[in-house]
N, C-alpha and C positions, 0 to 999 in steps of 0.2 A: 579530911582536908577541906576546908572551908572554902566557897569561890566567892569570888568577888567581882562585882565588875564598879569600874568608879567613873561616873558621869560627870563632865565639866558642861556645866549650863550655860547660854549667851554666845557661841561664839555667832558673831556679826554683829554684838552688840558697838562693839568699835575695833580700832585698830592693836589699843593696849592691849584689849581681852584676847583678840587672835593669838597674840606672840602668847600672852599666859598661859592659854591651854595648849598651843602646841611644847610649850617650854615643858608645861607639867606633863606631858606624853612622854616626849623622846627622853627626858631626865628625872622623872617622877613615877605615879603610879595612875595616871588617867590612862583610862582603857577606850572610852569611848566621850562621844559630845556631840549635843546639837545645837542645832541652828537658828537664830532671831533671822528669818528669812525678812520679814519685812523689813529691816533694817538698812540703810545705802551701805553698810561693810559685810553684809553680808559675802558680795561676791568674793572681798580680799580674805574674809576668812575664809572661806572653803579654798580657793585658789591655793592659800598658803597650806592648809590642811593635806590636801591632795598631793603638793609636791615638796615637804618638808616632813607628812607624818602619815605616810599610803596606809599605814597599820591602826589608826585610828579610827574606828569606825564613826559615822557618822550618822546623824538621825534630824529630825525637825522639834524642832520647840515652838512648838503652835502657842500664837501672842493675844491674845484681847483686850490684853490691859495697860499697854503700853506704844506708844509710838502711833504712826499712821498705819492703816491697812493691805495689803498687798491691791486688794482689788480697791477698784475708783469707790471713794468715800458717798458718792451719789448711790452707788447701785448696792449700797450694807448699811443704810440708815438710823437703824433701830443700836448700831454698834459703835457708834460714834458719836461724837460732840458737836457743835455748831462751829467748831473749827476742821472738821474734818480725822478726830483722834479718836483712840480709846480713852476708856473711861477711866484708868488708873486704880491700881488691885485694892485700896480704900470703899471706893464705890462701886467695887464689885457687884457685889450683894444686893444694891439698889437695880443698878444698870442691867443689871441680865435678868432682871424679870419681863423687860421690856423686849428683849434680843429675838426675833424673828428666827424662825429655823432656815428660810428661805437664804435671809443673809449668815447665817454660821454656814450654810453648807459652801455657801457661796466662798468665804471668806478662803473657812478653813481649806478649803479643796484648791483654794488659787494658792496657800502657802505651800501645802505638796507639791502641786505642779513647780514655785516658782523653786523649792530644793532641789526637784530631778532638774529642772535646767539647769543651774548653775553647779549639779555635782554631777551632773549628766550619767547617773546611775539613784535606781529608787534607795530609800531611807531603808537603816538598818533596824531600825526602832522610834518610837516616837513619845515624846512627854509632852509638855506644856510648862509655857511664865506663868508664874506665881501660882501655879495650878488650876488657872482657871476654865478654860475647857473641860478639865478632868472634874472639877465640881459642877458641871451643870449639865442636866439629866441630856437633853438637846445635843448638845455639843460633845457632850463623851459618846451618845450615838454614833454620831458620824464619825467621829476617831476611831472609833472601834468598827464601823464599815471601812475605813479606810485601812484600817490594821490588816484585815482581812483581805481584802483586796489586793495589799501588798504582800500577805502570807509574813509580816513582822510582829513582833511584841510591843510593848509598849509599857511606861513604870507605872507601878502598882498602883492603883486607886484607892485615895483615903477614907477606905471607909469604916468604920470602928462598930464595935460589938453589935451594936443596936444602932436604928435610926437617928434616937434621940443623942445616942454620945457623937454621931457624925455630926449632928443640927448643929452642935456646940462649937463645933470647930471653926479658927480666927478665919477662915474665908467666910462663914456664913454669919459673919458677925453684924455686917449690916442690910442684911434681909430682917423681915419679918419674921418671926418664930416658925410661922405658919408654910413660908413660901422655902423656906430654910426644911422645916422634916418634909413635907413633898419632894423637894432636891433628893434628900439626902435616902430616900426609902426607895425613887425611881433608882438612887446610882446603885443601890444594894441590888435590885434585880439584873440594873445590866451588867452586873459584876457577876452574875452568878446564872447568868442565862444566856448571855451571849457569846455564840462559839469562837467569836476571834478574840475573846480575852485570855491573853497568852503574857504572863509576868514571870518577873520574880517571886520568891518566895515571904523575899524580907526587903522593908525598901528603908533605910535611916537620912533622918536628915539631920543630925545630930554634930556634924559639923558647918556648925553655919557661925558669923556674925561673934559672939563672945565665947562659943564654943569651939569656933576655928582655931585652935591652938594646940601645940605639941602635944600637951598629955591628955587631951580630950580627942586627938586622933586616934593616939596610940591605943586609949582605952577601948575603943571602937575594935581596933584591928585585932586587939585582943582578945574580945569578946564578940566575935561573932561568931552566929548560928551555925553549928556544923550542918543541919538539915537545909538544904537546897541553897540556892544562889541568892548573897543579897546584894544591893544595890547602893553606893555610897554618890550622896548627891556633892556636887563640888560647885564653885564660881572665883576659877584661878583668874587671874590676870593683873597688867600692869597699868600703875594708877595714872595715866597720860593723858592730856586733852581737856576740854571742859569735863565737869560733874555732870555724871548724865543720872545716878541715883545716889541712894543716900548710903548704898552698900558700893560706893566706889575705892578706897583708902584699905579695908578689908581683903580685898582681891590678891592685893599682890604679898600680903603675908598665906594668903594661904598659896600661891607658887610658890614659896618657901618651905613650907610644910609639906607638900606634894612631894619636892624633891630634897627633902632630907634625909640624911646618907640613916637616922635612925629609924624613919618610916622605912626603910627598904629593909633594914636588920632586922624588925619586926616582921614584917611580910616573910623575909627568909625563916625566920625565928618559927613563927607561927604556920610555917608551912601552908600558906594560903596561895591559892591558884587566880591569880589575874585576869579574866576573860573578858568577854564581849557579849551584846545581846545576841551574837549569831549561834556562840554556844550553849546556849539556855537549851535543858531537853525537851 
């Protein structure tokens, strides 16, 4: 019996995305979701989470690439712009060679605290936007200190056979060669030596963007690993309000696909077990 757990990303990204992911919980097949803490909706998503969907667990989606900072843009300098922002998951690669550890811990530690406030209970799990703490040796540090300290999981870290096929991957596409396999050789040891790294088995991001679509879900649910838990990454919601990215219009077809009456026939079909990261053994 295959488990699954399926992860909606962004909610606090706006108001659309909240209704989205909780729509896709209570009538679909999201199991769990975290949090753009930085974000001003963030509060109204957990709010709504909490008292429209108690059964969806909740986690933090630690941001560097996106929006302003939870802590004062003075005191994380090396993380931000001359406007006071992140650097945006394009200039990744450039921007985080410069990133101080002083401010990620700073950062990162001020978004856990500001999720226990506003969920007023600690994270079930924890991932990252665009992956970008989870690529950089520094900053997947202290996530995984924080993992541990919270005694939670966190999703799998991309790191492929050898150094050289992680170097290759589209986040480290605008580092240098050089600053890219140092990344990517530091994330293979702390994947493999640090005691709070606690995942899944299998993690797909295989429904995203042109592949978000009916038989490109369906194929997924079909085809998953019977050995251990995998992880399906999601970003339901509805397309409302200004354009805040260029994956906004996408969103709410995938709340369609979430709760279609044929993805549930499938999951029954395919006798797959829907879980949480609390069940991971």
């Amino acid at each position: 019996m295959p488990d699954l757990i399926v992860n909606a990303d962004d909610l606090g990204h706006a108001p659309g995305i909240n209704r989205g992911i909780v729509k896709a919980h209570l009538d679909g097949i999201v199991t769990t979701s975290t949090v753009l803490t930085n974000y001003p909706d963030a509060p109204q998503g957990v709010e709504l989470a909490l008292a429209q969907a108690p059964r969806l667990e909740l986690g933090v989606h630690f941001n560097l690439t996106e929006g302003r900072p939870v802590s004062d843009p003075a005191a994380v300098p090396s993380l931000v712009d001359e406007d006071g922002r992140f650097c945006g998951p394009e200039r990744m690669g450039v921007a985080a060679q410069t990133w101080q550890a002083d401010d990620l811990e700073r950062e990162l530690r001020a978004q856990v605290d500001r999720f226990v406030a506003l969920a007023g209970q600690p994270p079930h799990h924890l991932d990252s936007h665009h992956g970008a703490p989870q690529w950089h040796p520094v900053a997947l540090r202290i996530l995984l200190d924080i993992a541990g300290e919270y005694r939670v999981p966190m999703r799998r870290v991309p790191v492929a056979a050898t150094p050289e096929e992680t170097a290759r991957q589209w986040m480290y596409s605008s580092a240098p060669r050089e600053a890219a396999l140092a990344w990517a050789e530091a994330l293979q040891d702390l994947v493999e030596n640090h005691p709070a790294y606690k995942t899944t088995a299998h993690f797909t991001e295989g429904f995203y963007d042109r592949t978000a679509t009916l038989s490109d879900l369906l194929l997924i649910l079909t085809n998953l690993p019977k050995d251990g838990v995998t992880e399906l990454m999601c970003h339901p919601g509805y397309a409302e309000g200004p354009v805040l990215s260029s994956y906004w219009e996408p969103r709410e077809r995938e709340v369609g696909l979430l709760t279609h009456p044929a993805t549930r026939e499938v999951i029954a079909a395919e006798g797959i077990r829907l879980i949480g990261f609390d069940d991971l053994p």
